[in-house]
N, C-alpha and C positions, 0 to 999 in steps of 0.2 A: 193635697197630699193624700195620696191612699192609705187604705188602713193597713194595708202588708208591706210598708217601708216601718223598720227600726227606728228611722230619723225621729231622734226629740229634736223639739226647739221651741220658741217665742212664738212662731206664728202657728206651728200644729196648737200646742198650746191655748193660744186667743181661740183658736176656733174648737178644740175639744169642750172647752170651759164654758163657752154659749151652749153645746148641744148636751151636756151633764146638767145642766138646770132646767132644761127643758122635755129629757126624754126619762124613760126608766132603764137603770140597770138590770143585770140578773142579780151581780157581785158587786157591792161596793167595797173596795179595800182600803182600809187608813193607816197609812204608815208606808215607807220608804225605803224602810232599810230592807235586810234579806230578807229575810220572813216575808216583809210585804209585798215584793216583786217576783218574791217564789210564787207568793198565794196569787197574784195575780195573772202568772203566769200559768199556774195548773189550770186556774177558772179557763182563761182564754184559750186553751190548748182543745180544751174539751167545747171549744164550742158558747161559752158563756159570754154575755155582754158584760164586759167588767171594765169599772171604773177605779183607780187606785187617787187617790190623793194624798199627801206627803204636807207639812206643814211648811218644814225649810226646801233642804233638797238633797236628792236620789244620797243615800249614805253618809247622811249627815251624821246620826247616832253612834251606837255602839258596832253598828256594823263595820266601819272601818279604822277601828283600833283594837283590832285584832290582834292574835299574835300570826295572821299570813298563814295559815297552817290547816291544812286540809287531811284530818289524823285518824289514825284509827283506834282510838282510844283506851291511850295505853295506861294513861291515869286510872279508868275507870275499871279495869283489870285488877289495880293495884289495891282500889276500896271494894271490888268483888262485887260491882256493877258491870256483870256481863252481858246483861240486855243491851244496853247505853254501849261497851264497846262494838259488841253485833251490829248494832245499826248503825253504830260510825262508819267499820269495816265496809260495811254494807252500800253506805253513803259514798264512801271515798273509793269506791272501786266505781260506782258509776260516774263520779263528777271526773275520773279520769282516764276515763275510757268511751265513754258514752257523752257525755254532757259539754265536759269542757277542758279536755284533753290539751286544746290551745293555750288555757291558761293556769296551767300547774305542772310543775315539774317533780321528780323526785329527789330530793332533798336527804343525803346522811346526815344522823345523827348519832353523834358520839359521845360515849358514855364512860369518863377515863379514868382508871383505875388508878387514880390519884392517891397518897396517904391520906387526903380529905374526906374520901368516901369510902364508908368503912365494908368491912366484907359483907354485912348484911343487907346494906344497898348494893352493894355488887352483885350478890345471890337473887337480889329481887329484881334486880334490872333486866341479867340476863336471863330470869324467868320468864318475865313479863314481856320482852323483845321476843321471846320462843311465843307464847301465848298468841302476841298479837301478829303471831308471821302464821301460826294455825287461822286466826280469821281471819288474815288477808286469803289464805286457800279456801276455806269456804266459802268465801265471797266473791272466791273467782278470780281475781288480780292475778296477771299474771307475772313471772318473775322479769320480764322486759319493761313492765311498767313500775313494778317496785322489786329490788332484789333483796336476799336471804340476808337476815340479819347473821353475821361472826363476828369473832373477837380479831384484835388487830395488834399487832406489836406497838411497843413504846414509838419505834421509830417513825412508823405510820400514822399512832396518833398525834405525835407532833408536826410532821407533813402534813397531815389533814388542819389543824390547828396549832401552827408553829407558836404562837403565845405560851402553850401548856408548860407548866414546872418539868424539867426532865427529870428533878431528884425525886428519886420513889416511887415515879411513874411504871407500871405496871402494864402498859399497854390501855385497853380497852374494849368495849363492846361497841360493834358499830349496826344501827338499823336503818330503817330507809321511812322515812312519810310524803307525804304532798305538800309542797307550800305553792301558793298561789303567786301565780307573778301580782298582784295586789288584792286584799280586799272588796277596798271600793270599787274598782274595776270589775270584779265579778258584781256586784250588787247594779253599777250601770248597762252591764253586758245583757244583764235577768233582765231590766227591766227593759232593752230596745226590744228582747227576744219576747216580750210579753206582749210590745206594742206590733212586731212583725205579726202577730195573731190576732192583731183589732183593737187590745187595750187603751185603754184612755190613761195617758199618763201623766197628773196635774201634781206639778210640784208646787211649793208657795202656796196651798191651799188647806187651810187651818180645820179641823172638825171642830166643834164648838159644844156638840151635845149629839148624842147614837140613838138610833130606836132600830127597833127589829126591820122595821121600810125605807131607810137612811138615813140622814144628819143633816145638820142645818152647820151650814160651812160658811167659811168666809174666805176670801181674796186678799192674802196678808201683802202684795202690791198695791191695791187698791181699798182696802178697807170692803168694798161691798158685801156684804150676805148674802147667803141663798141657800135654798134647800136643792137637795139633790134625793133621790128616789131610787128605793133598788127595790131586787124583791130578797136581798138579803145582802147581811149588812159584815163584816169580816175585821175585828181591832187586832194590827198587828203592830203595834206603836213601841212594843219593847216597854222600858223602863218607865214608859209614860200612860204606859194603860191600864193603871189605877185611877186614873184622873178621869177615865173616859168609864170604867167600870169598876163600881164601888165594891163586889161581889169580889174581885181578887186582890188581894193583899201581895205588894210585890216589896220585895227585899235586896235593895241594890246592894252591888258587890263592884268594889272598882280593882279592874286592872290596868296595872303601872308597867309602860314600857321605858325606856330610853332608847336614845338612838347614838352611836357610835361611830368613827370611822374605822375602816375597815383594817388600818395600819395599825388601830388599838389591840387589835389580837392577832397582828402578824396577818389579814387578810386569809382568813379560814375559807375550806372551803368545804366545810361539813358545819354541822351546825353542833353546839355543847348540849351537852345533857348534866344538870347540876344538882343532885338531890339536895333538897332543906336536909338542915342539919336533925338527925336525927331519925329523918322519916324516909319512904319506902314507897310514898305516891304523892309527892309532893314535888316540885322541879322548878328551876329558873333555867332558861333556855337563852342562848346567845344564839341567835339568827340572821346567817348571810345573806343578804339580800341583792338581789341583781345589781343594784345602782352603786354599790362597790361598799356598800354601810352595812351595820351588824346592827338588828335591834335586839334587845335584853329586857326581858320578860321571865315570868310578869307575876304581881301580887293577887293580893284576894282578900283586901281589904271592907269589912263593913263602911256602908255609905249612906246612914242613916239621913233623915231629912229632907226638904224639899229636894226635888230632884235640880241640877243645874242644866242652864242649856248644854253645856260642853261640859266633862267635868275638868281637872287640874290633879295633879301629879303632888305627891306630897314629897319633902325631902328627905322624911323617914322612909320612903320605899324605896327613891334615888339610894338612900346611901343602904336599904337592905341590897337591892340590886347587885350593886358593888360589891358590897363585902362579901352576897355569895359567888358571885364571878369568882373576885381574889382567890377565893380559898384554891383555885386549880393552875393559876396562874403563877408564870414565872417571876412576873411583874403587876402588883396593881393596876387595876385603871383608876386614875386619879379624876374628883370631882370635875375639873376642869377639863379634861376629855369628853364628856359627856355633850354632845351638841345638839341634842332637844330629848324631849321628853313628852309621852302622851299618855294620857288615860280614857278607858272606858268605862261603863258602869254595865253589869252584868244583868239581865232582868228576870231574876230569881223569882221562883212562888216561894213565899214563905209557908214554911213546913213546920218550923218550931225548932229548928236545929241549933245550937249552942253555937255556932260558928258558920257563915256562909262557903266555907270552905267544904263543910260537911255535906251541905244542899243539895241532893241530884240535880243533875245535868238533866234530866229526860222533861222534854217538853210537857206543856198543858194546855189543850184545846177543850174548852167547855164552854157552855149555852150562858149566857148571861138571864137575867130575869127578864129584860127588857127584849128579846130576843133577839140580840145579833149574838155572835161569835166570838170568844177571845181566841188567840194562841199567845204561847207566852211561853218562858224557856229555851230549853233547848241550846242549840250550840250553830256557828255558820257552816259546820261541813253537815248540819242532817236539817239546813234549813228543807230540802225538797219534802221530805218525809214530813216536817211540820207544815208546809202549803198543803199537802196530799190531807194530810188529816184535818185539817180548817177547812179546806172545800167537801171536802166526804161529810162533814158534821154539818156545816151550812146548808150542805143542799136536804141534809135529812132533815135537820129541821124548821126548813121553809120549803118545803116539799119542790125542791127545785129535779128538773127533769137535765140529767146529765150523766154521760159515759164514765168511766173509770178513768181515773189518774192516766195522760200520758207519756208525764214529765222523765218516768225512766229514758224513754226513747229519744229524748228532745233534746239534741245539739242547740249548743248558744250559739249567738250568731257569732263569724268569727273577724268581720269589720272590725277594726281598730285604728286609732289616731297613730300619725307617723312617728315611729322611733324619736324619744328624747331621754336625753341627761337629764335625770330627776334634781340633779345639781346644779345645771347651766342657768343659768339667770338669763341665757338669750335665747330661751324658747321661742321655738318657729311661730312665724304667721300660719305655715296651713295646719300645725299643732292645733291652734287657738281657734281656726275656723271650723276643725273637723269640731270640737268638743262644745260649741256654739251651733252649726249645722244639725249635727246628726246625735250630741250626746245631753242639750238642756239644760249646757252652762249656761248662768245669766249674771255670773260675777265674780270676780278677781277670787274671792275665796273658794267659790268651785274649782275654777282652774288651778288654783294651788294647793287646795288640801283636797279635792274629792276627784278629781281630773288627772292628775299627778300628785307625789307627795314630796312635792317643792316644798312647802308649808312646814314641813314637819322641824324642819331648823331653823329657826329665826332670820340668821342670817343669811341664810339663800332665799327665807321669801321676800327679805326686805331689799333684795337682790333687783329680783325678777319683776315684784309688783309693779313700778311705774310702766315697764314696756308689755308686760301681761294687760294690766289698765287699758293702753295704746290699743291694741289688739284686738281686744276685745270689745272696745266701742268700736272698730269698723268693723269687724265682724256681723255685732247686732246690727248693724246700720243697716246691710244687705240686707236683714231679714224685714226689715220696718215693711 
């Protein structure tokens, strides 16, 4: 296999894995998720020999329990964090124009001038919708790619979202963001486009302990050890990179999605905008999703304690979910509607802040004692901006010889597995071959939760699993 094929799989794999214990990198990267395959993707663009290793696999983490949302941050308008919305704005003009225009769409959202939300969220809403359509022009977006935020009649915001109360309705404010046709799918996309420029992309391989020259890993298939060698070393493991660097104190934060059918709100076709009671940059979001489901997002709960492999959804946040949905609707969503439910843990630097809600978003790249790299923070629409600045600090200081950032310029690739119903329980054979082939699935829960998000309802994965199983052992067969 050459090194300018995207294809992950088993046998790239076997044979990356002998030549990373035997040669030296420039960049070693640990960790999987976006961050990690951003970072590895700047290194390799510019020319670096980078190595990325991953413990489980490609978007296992907090990278794909998202809220799908590619924004320009309108939250952070709201707390008077204008740097953080700039460089969102910033961010999300190039991932949709430049980068990865294939996999985001522009998405309304609707902000409705319900009796539930009082005139001062109203005032603030359609401030900050005015604000953030100022930095989509600075940043150059043009109105073909995201259009002008207006207000909209009663009539229109029920069209747009027929669920909505029509007593008292007031019409609405309608803006425009990027949602991601998934996630994990950008996070897999980063990481072929990192391997089409030579990266070494070793999933299932555990770092065990960092040094400024690299790690001593191990083969969580096979159990074996080994060190690997760089001439600098990059932790981008998210909520797990306190464990690897004692120097950063990280402060999980989880957020709580559910997932809905899409007949639960009349099949919308704009997305809600639902301020917390009371407040003015706080929101729960109902978002339409291509596979015909709404997911409702999301909390911001402290997550104190050992970290979980996966985290869990609490029913206190289910039923906050709910209740703030209700407040705009004509009809509750009833607990029994609800047909899964997911959580992520946010990988905050602790700051001292009374509430992780409070936290800045703006990432943290700094030198560790031991001298490799953390990054940490940050958000998935300004992952590129946190690779740019983990490579730029890496290479200062490990005096690595390297060009500037290319990643503005750098299309994903735009290869993709064939059209499926994220709800069909009889996903295709060349589905299951393409995401085995060319994407470094190597098991039933790749294919369902990181592959596709079959996974996400219980009862569609317990659907699909036996003939996804079937599938995917002839799939791997091929590759033996």
């Amino acid at each position: 296999m050459t090194t300018d094929s995207p294809d992950l799989n088993v046998a790239r794999r076997a044979i990356e894995l002998r030549r990373s214990g035997s040669d030296t990198a420039d960049v070693l990267v640990v960790g999987g998720g976006i961050t990690g395959v951003g970072t590895a993707l700047d290194a390799a663009s510019r020319g670096l020999r980078v190595t990325l290793i991953e413990a489980e696999d490609l978007a296992f983490g907090t990278s794909r329990f998202s809220s799908k949302l590619v924004h320009g941050g309108l939250r952070y308008l709201a707390t008077g964090d204008v740097a953080t919305a700039e460089e969102s704005a910033r961010e999300r003009h190039l991932l949709m124009t430049v980068i990865a225009p294939h996999l985001i769409r522009p998405l309304g959202q609707l902000l409705p001038f319900s009796p539930s939300v009082s005139a001062r969220q109203r005032a603030a809403g359609v401030a900050g919708m005015t604000m953030g359509d100022l930095l989509r022009l600075r940043a150059g977006t043009p109105r073909r790619t995201l259009p002008a935020p207006h207000p909209v009649s009663a009539r229109t915001a029920r069209r747009l979202v027929p669920a909505l109360e029509a007593g008292g309705l007031r019409g609405g404010m309608l803006s425009y963001d990027g949602q991601l046709v998934d996630d994990a799918r950008l996070v897999v996309t980063v990481a072929r486009t990192a391997a089409s420029h030579g990266a070494r992309i070793l999933t299932r391989v555990r770092a065990l302990a960092l040094r400024a020259d690299g790690a001593t890993a191990e083969d969580a298939l096979t159990g074996e050890r080994f060190e690997i060698r760089a001439r600098s070393v990059i932790n981008a493991t998210g909520v797990w990179a306190g464990g690897l660097d004692p120097s950063i104190t990280v402060r999980p934060s989880r957020g709580t999605h559910i997932v809905l059918d899409g007949a639960a709100l009349g099949h919308p076709t704009a997305a809600l905008t639902i301020p917390h009671k009371g407040s003015i940059s706080r929101y729960v979001f109902a978002l339409p999703q291509q596979d015909g489901r709404v997911i409702v997002g999301l909390t911001d709960e402290e997550a104190p304690g050992p970290v979980p492999r996966v985290a869990d959804p609490t029913e206190s946040e289910i039923a906050f979910l709910l209740s703030t949905l209700g407040r705009v609707l004509a009809e509750p969503v009833r607990r029994e509607q609800v047909r899964g439910a997911f959580a992520g843990l946010r990988p905050l630097v602790d700051t001292g802040a009374q509430a992780t809600a409070d936290i800045s978003r703006r990432h943290l790249v700094a030198a560790a004692d031991e001298g490799f790299v953390t990054v940490l923070g940050g958000k998935l629409t300004t992952y590129r901006r946190m690779a740019e600045d983990a490579v730029d600090l890496a290479s200062t200081v490990r005096g690595l010889s390297a060009p500037a950032s290319r990643t503005s310029s750098v299309r994903l690739t735009d290869t993709a597995p064939p059209k499926t119903d994220q709800r069909d329980e009889s996903i295709s054979r060349a589905q299951v071959e393409f995401m085995v082939r060319a994407e470094g699935a190597m098991t039933v829960d790749d294919v369902l939760d990181r592959r596709t998000r079959i996974g996400l309802v219980r009862s569609d994965r317990d659907a699909a699993a036996p003939r996804v199983d079937a599938l995917l052992r002839e799939a791997l067969d091929t590759l033996d």
